[in-house]
Structures are given as structure tokens and as C-alpha cells.
C-alpha positions, -999 to +999 in steps of 0.1 A: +866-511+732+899-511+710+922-491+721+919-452+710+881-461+710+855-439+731+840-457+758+798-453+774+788-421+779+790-422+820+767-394+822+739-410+801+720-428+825+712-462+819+691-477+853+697-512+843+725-518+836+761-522+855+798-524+844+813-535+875+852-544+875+860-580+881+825-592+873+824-604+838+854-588+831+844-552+831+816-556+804+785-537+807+755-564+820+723-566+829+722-553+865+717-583+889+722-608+856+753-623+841+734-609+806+759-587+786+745-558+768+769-571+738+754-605+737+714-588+738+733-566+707+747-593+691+712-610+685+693-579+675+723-572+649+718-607+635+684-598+620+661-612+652+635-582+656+637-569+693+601-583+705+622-619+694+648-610+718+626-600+748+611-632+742+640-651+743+652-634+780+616-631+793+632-623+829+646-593+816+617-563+816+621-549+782+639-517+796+668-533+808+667-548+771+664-517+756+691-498+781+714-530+766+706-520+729+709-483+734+741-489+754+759-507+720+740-487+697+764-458+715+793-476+720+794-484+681+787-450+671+817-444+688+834-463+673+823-454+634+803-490+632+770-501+626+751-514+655+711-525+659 
């Protein structure tokens, strides 16, 4: 998040996911993965339709997915951005 910007909503549960410092550099991930929520964003942004995505990362249940997508839609609201 640039500086100034607003970071998760703490308070807003989100069961599968972690942001754990030192691991992955403090980005938000896919708890028990190395999956960040950005890169799951990233792909959804790009025009792939979410049942692509859980396809792509069938070891994920779709509500770790879904935590990810919700987590960036946040974050970019936040920030005044567009996210999937």
C-alpha cells in the first residue's frame, strides 16, 4: 500500500487468509500457501472470470479464493482504484 494509503480492514474477518511479517514480505496470502491475494487479483482483473481462476489453483477451496478477491477488492477501494 503507498504510502498515505489505508491498509485491510483488521476487523473484517477473512479465515483464509494471513499477512504474516517476514513471510512473503508482509503480503496478504493464502493461509498455509505462498498464494498472494494480489496475484489471485491480478488474474481476475485481467478479464479471466473467477470459476477460470479456481480452476487454475484447484488446491485452493474457492473461499480462500474469494477471501483473496474480497481482500483487494477492499484494499483498492481504499485506495480510489478499480479492483475485480
Amino acid at each position: 500500500v503507498p504510502y498515505g494509503g489505508r491498509g485491510p480492514d483488521l476487523n473484517a474477518h477473512r479465515p483464509h487468509l494471513r499477512i504474516v511479517p517476514g513471510k512473503l514480505g508482509g503480503a496478504p496470502h493464502v493461509a498455509r500457501t505462498r498464494v498472494e491475494s494480489q496475484a489471485l487479483s491480478a488474474l481476475a482483473t485481467s478479464g479471466l472470470p473467477v470459476a477460470t481462476v479456481y480452476s487454475l489453483y484447484p488446491s485452493l477451496s474457492h473461499e480462500a479464493i474469494d477471501d483473496a478477491l474480497s481482500l483487494e477488492r477492499q484494499l483498492q477501494q481504499n485506495l480510489g482504484q478499480r479492483a475485480a
